[in-house]
N, C-alpha and C positions, 0 to 999 in steps of 0.2 A: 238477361245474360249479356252482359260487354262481346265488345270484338273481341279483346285477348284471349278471354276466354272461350269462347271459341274458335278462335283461330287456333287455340295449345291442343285441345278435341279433335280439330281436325288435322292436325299434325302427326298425332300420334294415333288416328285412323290412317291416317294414309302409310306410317310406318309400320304398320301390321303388316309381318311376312310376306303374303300374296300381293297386295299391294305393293310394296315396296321392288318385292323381285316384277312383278308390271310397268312400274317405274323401270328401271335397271334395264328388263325388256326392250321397252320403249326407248330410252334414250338411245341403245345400242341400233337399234333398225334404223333411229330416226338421223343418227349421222352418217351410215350408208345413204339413204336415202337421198339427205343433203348433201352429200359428195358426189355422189353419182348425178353425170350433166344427164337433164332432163327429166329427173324424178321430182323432187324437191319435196316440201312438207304435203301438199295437197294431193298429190298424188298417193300418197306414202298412207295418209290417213282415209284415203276415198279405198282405197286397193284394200286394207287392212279391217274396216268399216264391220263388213260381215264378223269376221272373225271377235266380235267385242259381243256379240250375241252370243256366242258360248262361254265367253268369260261372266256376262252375266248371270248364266243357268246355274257356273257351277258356285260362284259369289253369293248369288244372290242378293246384287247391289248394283245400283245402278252408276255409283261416283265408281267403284272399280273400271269400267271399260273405259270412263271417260278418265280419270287416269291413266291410263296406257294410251291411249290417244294425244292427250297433251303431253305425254312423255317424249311421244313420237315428235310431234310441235317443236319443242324445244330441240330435240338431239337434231333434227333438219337444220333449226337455226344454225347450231353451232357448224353442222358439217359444211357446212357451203363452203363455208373457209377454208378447208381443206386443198380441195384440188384448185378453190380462186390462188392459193397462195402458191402451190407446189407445182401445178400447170399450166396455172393463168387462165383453165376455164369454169367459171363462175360453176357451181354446183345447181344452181337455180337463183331464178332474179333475184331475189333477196341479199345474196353478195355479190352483185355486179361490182358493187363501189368498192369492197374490197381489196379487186383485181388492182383497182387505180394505184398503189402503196405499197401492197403484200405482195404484186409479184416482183416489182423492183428490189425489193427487199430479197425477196429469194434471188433473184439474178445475181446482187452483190455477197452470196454466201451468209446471208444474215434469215431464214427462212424458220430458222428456230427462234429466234427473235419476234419474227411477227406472228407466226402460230401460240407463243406463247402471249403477246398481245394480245390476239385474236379471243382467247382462251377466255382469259381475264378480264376484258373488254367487254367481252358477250355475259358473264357471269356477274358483273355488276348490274349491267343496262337491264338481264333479267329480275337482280334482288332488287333493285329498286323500285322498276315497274310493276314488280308483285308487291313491294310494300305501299306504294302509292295504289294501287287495287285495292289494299284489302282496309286501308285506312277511308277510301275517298270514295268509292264507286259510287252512292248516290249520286253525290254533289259530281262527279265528272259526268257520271250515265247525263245530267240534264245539263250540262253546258252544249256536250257531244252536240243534244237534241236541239239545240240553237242554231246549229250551224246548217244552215238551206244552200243551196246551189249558188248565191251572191258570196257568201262567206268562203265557201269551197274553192271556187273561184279566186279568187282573193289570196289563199292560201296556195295556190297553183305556182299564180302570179310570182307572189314572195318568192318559190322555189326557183322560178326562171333565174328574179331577179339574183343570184347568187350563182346563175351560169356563166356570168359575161366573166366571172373571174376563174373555170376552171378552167377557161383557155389561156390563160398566161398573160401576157401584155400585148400577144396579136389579137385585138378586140374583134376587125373587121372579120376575120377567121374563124371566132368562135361563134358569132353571128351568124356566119352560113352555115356552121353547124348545128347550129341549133334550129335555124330553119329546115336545113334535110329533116335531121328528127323529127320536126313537127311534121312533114310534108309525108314521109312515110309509114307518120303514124293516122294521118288520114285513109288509107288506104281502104278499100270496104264500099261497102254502101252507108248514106247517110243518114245521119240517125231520126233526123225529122223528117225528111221526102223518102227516105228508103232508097233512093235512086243509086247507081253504082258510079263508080268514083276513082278514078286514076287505074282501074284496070286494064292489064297486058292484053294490047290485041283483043277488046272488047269480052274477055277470055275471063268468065267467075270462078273458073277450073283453080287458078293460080291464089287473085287476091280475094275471093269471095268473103274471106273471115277476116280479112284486114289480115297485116302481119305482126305475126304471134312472136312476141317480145323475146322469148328465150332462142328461137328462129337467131336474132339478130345477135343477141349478147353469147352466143355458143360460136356465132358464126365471126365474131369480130376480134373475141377474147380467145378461142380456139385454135381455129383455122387461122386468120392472120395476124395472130401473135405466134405462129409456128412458122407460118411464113416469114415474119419479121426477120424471129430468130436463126432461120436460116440463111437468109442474105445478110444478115450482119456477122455471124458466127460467133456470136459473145456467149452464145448457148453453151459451146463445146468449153470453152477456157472457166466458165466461172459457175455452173450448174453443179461439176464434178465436185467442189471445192465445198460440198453441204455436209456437213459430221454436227455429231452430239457428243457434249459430254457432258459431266459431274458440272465441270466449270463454267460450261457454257451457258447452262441451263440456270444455274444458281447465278447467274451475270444478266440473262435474259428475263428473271422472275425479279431480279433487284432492277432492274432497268426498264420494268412494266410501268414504274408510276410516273414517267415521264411522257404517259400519252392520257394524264390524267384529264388535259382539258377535253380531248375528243372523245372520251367518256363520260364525262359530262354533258357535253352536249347531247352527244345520241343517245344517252337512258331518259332524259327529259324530253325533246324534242321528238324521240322515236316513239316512246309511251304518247305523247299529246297527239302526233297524228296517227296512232295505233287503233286511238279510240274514235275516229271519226268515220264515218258506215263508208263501207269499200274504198278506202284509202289503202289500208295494211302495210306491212312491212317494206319492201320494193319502195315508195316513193320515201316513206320515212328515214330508210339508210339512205339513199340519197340525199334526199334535202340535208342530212344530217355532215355528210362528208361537201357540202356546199357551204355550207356556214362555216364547218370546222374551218376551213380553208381562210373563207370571208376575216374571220375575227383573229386568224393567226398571224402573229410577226412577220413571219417571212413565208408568203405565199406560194410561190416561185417554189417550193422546197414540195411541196406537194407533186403527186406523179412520178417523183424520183425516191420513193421509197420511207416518205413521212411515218412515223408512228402515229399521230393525230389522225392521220390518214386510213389507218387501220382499225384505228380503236372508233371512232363515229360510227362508222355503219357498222361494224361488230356489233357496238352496243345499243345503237337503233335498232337492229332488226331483231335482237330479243327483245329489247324494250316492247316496239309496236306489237309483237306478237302475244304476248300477257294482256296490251294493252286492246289488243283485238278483241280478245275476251270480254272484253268489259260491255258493248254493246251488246253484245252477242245474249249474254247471259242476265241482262239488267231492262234492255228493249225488246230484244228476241228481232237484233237487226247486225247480220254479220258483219263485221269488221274489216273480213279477208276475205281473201278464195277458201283458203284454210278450214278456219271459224264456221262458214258456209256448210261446208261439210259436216262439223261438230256442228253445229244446228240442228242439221237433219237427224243426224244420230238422236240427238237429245229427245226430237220429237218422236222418233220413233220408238225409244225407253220407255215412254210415256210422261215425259216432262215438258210446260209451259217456259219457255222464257219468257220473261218480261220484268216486272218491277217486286212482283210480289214472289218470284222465287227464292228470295233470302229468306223469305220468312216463312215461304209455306213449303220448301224443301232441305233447311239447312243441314239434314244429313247429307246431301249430294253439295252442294253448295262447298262447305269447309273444308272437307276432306279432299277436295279439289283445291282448293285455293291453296292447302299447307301441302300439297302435291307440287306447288310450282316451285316451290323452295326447294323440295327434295333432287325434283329431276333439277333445277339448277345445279346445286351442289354434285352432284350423280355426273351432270353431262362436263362442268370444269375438271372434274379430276380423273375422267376418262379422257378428256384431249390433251391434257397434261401429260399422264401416262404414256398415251399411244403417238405423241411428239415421235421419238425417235422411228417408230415406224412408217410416220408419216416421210419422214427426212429420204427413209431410202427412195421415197420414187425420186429426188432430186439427183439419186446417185447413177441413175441408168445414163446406159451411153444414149447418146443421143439418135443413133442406130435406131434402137428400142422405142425410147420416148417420142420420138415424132410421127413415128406409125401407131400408137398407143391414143397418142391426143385426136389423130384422126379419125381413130376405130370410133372412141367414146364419143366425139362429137357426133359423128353419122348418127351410129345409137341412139345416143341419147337424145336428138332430134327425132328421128323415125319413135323411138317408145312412147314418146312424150305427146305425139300426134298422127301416127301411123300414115302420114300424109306424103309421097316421096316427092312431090313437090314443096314443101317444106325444107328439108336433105338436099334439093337444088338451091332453094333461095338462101340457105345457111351456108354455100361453098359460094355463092354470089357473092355474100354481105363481105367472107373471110376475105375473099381476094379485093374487093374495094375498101375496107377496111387497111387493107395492106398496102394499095398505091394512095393512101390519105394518109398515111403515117409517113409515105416518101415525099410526099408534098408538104408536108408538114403540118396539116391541118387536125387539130386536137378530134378525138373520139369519144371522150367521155359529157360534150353537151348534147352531141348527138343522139346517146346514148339513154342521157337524161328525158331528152324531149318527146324519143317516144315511151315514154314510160308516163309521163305527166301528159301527153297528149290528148291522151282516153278519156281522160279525165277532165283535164280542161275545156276541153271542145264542147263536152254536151253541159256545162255547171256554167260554160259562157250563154249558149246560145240560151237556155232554158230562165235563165234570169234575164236576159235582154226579151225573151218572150214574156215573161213577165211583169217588167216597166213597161212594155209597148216601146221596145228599140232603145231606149234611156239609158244611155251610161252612167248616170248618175245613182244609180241602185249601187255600184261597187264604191260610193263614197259617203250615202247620205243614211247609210243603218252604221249602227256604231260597233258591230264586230266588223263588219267589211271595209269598215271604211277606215282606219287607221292600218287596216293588215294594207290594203292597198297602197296608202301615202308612204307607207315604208317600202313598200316592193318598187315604188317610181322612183322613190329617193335614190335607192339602192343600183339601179338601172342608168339613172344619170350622171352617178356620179365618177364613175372610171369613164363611160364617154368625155364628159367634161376635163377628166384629169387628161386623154387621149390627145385630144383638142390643145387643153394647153401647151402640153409637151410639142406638136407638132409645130403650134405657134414658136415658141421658142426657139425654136431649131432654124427655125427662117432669118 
């Protein structure tokens, strides 16, 4: 039996009524979920977990609960965008980069603009990463499997290299920023001696667990972009100024294909690092709004309310999250935090992941996969719809809204890790966050670095353990080794252009 034909089997299994309304379920909790700072999809799916055990009892099937769970998956994706666009605080890491675009966009009265970007965005980077899934997953599942810690590494690199340009043309600037990032994503003990490592006053109370990424981006995108907007006041004149209509909307859904290249970008590049084991979504909207930026006209235009801007890590972070899957369900090697969770599930239904699940359970298998299409379609024309609701939190006075942003940041910190030293170092970040914006020094490499940190640090050291110290591992195997001559290229060349220019001036 072909893929199509079973892919049309499993389509119209997953649209059988119980299913379907699961889906429907799912996608509704899963944009809560992703709106709400400090829940995000992992949370939403760990919490939710139990309850798939009585949808199985009364089913009687096993792809039923794990539909309603990748329902969830998805609607998280799409929600993030919500309050990144409408508050400026990231829903969970996965739309940090969106904050970059979408909330400028909302400051200039244009928020139904990027919410319907956002929409559309997210709703490609999904259909294509589910088409690229259901056509490819062999042949990806064993590229994925090539990629060892030299290669990872490599891929890290590339990411940097596309930092030196989110900081604008103050290059020395975005370099110290991207060093804090890297420097505070060290924080913890180390990974090979165990020994502890840049913590407060010899004190493990604080940074024992290193700091927890959503800590910093709740704390930088919340907190001091509230502060921002209070010392500047632009809050009060141009927030009020957010309405929907007939025309608007029909002006904002004709004027979506104009952010067609960073949509492109992020359903390809977010699906490729989707499927590399604990990458997931978070660096791949990143890297994804790093390039878009790289390869656009006019760079400079980014940070002030770019559609490109919008649509990359929209469409990365559905992308990677399909693309998470692919590991997941092909190695039985999680892709995400997420996936991680949906692992366990699976094992405990009494299902193998690995290579021969397509063929020794393709009733769980299909009916899944023609699931990813439905809740796609399900969760765009739910964010579509619920646009003008989203619009009113733009309309509160400011009164309202800035004790609102405060409340859900605490929250959503404290639910997220029950830790109140956490809920400190999140009112830390907001307020330095805030005197770095008056100095003028960019947030978004910072913001990058410790996100790629975690991940570079041990894919570095583990492969120099590997050669016996030899840096020549990240040139002399032939995936590594070209991802890296581009990533140096890439690094020298705005220094070099920096250099010139100053020569000139002399």
């Amino acid at each position: 039996m072909d893929v199509i034909t079973l892919l049309i089997d499993g389509i119209f299994t997953a649209l059988q009524p119980l299913n379907l309304g699961l889906a429907l379920l799912g996608v509704v909790i899963g944009l809560f979920v992703g709106a709400m700072p400090g829940l995000g999809s992992v949370n939403g799916v760990a919490i939710l977990l139990p309850f798939t055990f009585v949808i199985q009892q009364i089913t009687g099937s096993v792809s039923s609960p794990m539909i309603f769970l990748a329902a969830i998956y998805y609607g998280a994706m799409y929600g993030g965008a919500i309050s990144s666009i409408t508050l400026g605080i990231p829903g969970a890491s996965t739309a940090v980069a969106t904050t970059f675009d979408g909330r400028p966009l909302a400051l200039q009265g244009k928020a139904d603009r990027a919410l319907v970007i956002a929409a559309l965005a997210s709703f490609v980077g999904g259909t294509v990463s589910t088409i690229l899934f259901t056509g490819a997953a062999p042949l990806l599942a064993s590229v994925a499997l090539k990629f060892g810690n030299p290669e990872i590494f490599a891929l890290m690199l590339l990411a940097f290299a596309t930092f030196v340009g989110l900081g604008g043309d103050d290059i020395p600037k975005t370099i110290i920023s991207i060093c804090l990032g890297l420097i505070l994503s060290a924080v913890g003990f180390d990974i090979i001696s165990g020994a502890p490592r840049l913590l407060l006053f010899d004190s493990t109370a604080w940074f024992s667990r290193g700091i927890q990424f959503l800590v910093l981006a709740i704390g930088v995108y919340g907190i001091g972009e509230m502060l921002w907007t209070i010392n500047s006041t632009r809050y009060k004149t141009e927030m009020t100024e957010a309405r929907i209509t007939l025309g608007r909307m029909r002006a904002a859904l004709a004027g979506a294909s104009e952010a067609w290249k960073g949509t492109l970008i992020g359903s390809l590049l977010g699906f490729f690092v989707g499927i590399l084991p604990a990458a997931g979504a978070t660096p791949g909207s990143l890297m994804a709004y790093g390039v878009a930026k790289m390869v656009s006209k006019d760079p400079s235009k980014f940070g002030h309310g770019e559609p490109d801007g919008v649509a990359a890590p929209e469409s990365a972070n559905n992308s990677a999250s399909t693309g998470a899957m692919l590991p997941m369900m092909t190695l039985g090697i999680p892709g995400s935090p997420t996936t991680a969770v949906l692992l366990a599930g699976m094992v405990i239904w009494g299902l193998t992941p690995g290579p021969r699940l397509f063929t020794d359970q393709p009733d769980f298998v299909w009916p899944l996969i023609g699931s990813f299409y439905i809740s796609n379609l399900i969760a765009v024309v739910m964010n579509l719809a619920f646009i003008p609701l989203f619009l009113r939190v733009l309309r509160m006075p400011f009164t309202i809204l800035a004790p609102l942003i405060f409340v859900l940041s605490v929250v959503g910190v404290f639910a997220a890790y029950q830790n109140i030293y956490d809920v400190w170092l999140m009112l830390f970040f907001g307020i330095g966050a805030f005197f770095l914006r008056i100095l003028n020094y960019p947030l978004a490499p910072a913001v990058l670095a410790i996100v790629l940190g975690p991940i570079a640090e041990p894919t570095l050291r583990q492969s120099l353990i590997l050669s016996d110290g030899s840096w020549m591992i990240f040139l002399n195997r032939p995936i590594a080794g070209p991802i890296t001559i581009v990533a140096i290229v890439l690094i020298l060349l705005p220094l070099v252009g920096l250099i010139r220019r100053r020569l000139l001036r002399r």
